[in-house]
Structures are given as structure tokens and as C-alpha cells.
C-alpha atoms as one frame of an Amber mdcrd trajectory, in Angstrom:
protein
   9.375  -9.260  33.622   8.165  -6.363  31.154   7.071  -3.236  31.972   3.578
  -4.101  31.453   3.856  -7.294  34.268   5.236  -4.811  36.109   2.810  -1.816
  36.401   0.134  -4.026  36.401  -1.430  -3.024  32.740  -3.639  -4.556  30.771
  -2.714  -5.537  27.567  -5.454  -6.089  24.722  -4.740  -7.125  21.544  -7.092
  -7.920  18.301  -5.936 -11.538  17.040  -9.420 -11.635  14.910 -11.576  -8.714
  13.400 -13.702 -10.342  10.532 -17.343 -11.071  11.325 -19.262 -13.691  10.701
 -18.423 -14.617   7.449 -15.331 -15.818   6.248 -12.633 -12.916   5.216  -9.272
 -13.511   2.995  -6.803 -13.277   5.284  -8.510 -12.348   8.524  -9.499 -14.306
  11.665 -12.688 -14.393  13.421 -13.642 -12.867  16.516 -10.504 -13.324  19.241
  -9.070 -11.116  21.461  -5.803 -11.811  23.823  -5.175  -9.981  27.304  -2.185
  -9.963  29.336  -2.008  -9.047  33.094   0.794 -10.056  35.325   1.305 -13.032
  35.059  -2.051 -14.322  33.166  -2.786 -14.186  29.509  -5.966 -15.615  28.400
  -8.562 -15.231  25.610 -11.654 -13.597  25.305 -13.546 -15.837  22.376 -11.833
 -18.014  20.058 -13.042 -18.055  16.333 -11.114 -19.730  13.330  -7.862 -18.492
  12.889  -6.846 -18.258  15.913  -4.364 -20.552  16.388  -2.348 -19.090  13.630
  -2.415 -15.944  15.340  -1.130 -17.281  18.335   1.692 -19.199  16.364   2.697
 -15.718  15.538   3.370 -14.779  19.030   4.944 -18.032  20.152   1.994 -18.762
  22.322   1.095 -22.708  21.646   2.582 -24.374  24.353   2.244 -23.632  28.331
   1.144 -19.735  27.716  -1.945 -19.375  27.863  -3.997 -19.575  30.965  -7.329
 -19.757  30.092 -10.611 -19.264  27.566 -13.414 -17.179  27.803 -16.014 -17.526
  25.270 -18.611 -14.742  24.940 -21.570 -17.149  23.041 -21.807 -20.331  21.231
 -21.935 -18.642  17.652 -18.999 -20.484  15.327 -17.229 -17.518  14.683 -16.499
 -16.905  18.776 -15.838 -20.344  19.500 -14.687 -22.411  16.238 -11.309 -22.491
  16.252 -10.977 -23.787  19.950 -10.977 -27.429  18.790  -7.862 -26.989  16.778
  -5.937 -24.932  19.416  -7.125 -27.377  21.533  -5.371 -30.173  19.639  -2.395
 -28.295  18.388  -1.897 -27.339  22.369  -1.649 -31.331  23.091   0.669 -32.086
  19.971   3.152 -29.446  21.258   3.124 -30.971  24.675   1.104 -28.894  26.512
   1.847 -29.914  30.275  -0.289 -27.006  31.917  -4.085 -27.244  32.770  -6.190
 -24.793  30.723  -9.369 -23.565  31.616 -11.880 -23.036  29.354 -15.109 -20.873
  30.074 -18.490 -21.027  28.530 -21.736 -18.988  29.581 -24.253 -22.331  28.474
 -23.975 -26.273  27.302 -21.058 -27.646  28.985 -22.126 -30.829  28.773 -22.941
 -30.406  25.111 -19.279 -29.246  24.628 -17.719 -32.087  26.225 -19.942 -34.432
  24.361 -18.977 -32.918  21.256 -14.986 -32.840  21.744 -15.655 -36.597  22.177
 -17.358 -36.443  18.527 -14.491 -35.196  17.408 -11.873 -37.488  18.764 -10.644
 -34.888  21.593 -10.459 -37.241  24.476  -8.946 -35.798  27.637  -7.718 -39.222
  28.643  -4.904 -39.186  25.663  -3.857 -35.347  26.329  -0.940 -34.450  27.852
  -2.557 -31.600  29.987  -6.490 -31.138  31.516  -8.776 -29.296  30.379 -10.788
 -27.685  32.499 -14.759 -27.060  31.384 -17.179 -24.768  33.640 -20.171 -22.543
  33.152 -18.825 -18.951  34.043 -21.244 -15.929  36.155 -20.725 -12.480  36.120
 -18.383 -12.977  39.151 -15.811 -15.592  37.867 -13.438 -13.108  36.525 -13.154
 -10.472  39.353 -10.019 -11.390  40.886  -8.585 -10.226  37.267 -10.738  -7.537
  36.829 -12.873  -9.181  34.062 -16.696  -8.695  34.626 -19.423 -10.138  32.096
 -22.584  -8.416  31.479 -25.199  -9.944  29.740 -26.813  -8.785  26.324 -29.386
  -9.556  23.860 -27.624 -10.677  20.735 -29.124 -14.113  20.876 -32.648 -13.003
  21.405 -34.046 -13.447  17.752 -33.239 -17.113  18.326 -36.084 -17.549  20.846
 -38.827 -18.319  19.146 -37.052 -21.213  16.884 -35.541 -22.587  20.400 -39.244
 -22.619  22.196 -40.997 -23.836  18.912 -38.607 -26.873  18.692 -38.312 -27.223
  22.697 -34.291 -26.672  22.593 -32.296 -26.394  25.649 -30.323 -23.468  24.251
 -30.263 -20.345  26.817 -29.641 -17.589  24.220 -26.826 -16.612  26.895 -24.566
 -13.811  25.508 -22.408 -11.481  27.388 -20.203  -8.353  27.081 -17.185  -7.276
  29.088 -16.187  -4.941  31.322 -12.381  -5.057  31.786 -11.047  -2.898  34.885
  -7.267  -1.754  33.935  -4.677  -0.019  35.935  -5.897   3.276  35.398  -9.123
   2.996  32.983 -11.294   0.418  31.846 -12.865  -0.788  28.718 -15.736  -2.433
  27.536 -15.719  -5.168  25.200 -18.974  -5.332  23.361 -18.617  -8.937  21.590
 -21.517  -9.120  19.368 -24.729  -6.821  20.615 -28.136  -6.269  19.358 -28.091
  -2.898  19.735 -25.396  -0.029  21.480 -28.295  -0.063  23.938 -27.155  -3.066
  25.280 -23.928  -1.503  26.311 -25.463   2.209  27.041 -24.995   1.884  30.766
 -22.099   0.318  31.138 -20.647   2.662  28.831 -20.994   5.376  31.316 -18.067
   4.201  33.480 -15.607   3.448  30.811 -12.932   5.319  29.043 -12.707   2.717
  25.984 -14.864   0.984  23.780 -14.098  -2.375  21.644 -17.214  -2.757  19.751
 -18.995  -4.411  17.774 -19.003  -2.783  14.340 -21.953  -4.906  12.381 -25.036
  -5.259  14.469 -25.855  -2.022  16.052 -27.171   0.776  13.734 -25.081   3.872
  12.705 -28.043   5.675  14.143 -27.454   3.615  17.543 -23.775   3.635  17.748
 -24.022   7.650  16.749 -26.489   8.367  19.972 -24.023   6.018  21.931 -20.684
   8.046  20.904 -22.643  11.670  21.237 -23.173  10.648  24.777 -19.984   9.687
  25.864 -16.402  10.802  25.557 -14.670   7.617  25.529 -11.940   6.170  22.926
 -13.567   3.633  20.367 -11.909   0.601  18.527 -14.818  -0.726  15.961 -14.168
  -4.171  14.893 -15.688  -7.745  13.937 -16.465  -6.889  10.139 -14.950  -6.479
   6.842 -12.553  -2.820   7.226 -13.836  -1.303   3.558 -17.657  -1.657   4.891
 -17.048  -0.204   7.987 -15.547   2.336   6.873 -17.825   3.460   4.662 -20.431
   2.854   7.514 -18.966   5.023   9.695 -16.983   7.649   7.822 -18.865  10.276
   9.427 -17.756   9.525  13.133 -14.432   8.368  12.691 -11.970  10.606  14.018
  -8.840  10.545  16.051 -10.787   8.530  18.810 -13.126   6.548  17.498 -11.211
   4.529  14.838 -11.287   0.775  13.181  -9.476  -1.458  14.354  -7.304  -3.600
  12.797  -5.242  -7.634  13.976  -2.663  -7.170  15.905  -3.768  -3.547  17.292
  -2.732  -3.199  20.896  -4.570  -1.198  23.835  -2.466  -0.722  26.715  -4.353
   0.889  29.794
């Protein structure tokens, strides 16, 4: 057992920074955790596979999926760890989590060929709440990302729920919010005031936002989720020794 199984740490790691267009040699949005004895994802964008081929994680490892919202680059690259998961033998059940259209999933792994019937493990679909994750400290807090969607979903009478959510991850001594994509840092501001680390989204929110948001808090900040040159140049002016870009592979241990 490691050290970090045996303290009872968190361990986050960036398997996919790019955002939501297609990067040379980056992944999209994907983020591992490891508690105890669980390691699951948080989103699942192309690319991700191969970054869990790195860590010798395509058989019985993982435990489960979270996805934050049905945009491709949070949830693309599922299918194919879902397939390369059954051609290594996968015996375990896997869970996977979605905040809307679970039936629309299913129906659309069967478009694709994925039939549970030939796998060699189940996979387990559900809708998730804000309470699914508390054993594990995980706690989902919705935002507004999707919200300039709603006037294309009412005008063409869509079932979509614009459902997007954040993250609130409790570790052993401090916890950390995990943005995913936001509208704004406002969507985040409260939560924000209990934390002592921030994953967040580098594209959407403002400078002028994410400026007010830092000024008003004291936490350590990992911007991701778009290409490294333009956010640096975004943010040049605020980063520092705790507010820095993050890069794949990074690790927060807390």
C-alpha cells in the first residue's frame, strides 16, 4: 500500500489540459484521483486512454467515471476506453456517471456497436446528484456553462437539461475545487471561500473575473483546459508562485 493509501490523501493528477479544440500532443479535459483504495475519473475527453496506457491503468483499475457535461471534449474518449477496457479483459464492473441523457448514452453505445451483452465486465450507467459522491468526499455543484444553449434547446423543443457541474473535492487536510468548464469565476465565487486549491478553468472566465476571484481569496491555483502559450500570455500578470498553469501529468497531493 503507498503512502498516499495510507494517510488517506487525495491524489489529483492532469491526464488532459487542452480545451476544446484539438492540440498537438495534448489530451482533452481528464483528470484522475486516487483515494484508498478507489481511483476514478473526473471527465473523459479524447486522449485519454493513452494517458492511462501510460500509467498501466487499462485493465481492472479504475473504479469509476464521472463526467462533468455532455460537451465532446469531457466525454469523447469514453467510447474507446470503454472498448479498449473489454479487449484487455476487463472482469470488474465500472461505473460510469452522467449529470443528464442516460438513456441517450446507452442508445448511442448501441450505435456504435458497444453492446454490454458481448463485454467481459458491466457497465454501470446512472444519473449522478450532488450527493452521490460523499462517501469519497466528491461533491458536485452546479454551474452555468451550458446556459447560452437555452434558447436553441427551447426553440427546437430538445430534451437537453443544460446540466453542468463543478467539484468540490474534500482531502485529508484541504480541499479543492475543480471548476470544469464555467461561465464565469462567479460561478465558483462561493464555493471558493472554503477551499485552499483551485483547478480552473483557464478559457471561459474573464481575466477581469478570475483577477476579482484570486484578489479575494488566498488559495493555490492550477489554470488549465487551454493551449499553455495563450494562457500564459492571458495571465502573465497573476501568475506567481501560487497561482500557476498547469501542465499533463501535474500531481496535487492534499
Amino acid at each position: 500500500m503507498s503512502t498516499i493509501q495510507q494517510e488517506g490523501k487525495m491524489r489529483f493528477t492532469f491526464l488532459g489540459t487542452a480545451p476544446g479544440k484539438s492540440l498537438l500532443g495534448k489530451s482533452h479535459a481528464s483528470y484522475l484521483l486516487e483515494r484508498d483504495d478507489k481511483k476514478f475519473l473526473i471527465d473523459c475527453g479524447e486522449g485519454t486512454t493513452q494517458r492511462l496506457l501510460e500509467k498501466n491503468m487499462i485493465v481492472d483499475e479504475l473504479d469509476f467515471i464521472i463526467i462533468s457535461h455532455l460537451h465532446p471534449d469531457h466525454v469523447s474518449g469514453i467510447f474507446m476506453l470503454l472498448q479498449t477496457l473489454y479487449i484487455n479483459k476487463r472482469k470488474k464492473d465500472l461505473f460510469v456517471f452522467l449529470p443528464e441523457a442516460v438513456e441517450e448514452f446507452k442508445s448511442f453505445m448501441e450505435r456504435l456497436y458497444i453492446f454490454s451483452d458481448r463485454f467481459s465486465y458491466h457497465i454501470h450507467i446512472q444519473k449522478y446528484t450532488e450527493q452521490s459522491f460523499k462517501e469519497i468526499g466528491v461533491y458536485p455543484f452546479r454551474n452555468k456553462h451550458l446556459i447560452g444553449y437555452k434558447s436553441i434547446v427551447e426553440k427546437h423543443n430538445m430534451p437537453n437539461r443544460l446540466l453542468s457541474y463543478s467539484f468540490k473535492i474534500e482531502g485529508k487536510r484541504k480541499s479543492l475545487i475543480l471548476s470544469s468548464d464555467i461561465s464565469s469565476s462567479d460561478d465558483i465565487a462561493e464555493q471558493v471561500k472554503s477551499c485552499e486549491i483551485i483547478v480552473l478553468d483557464g478559457i471561459h472566465p474573464s481575466f477581469k473575473s478570475v483577477q476579482e476571484l484570486l484578489n479575494k481569496s488566498k488559495t493555490e491555483v492550477y489554470i488549465t483546459h487551454g493551449d499553455y502559450a495563450n494562457l500564459q500570455h492571458k495571465y502573465a500578470d497573476l501568475l506567481n508562485e501560487k497561482t500557476k498553469l498547469a501542465r499533463e501529468n501535474d500531481e496535487i497531493i492534499f
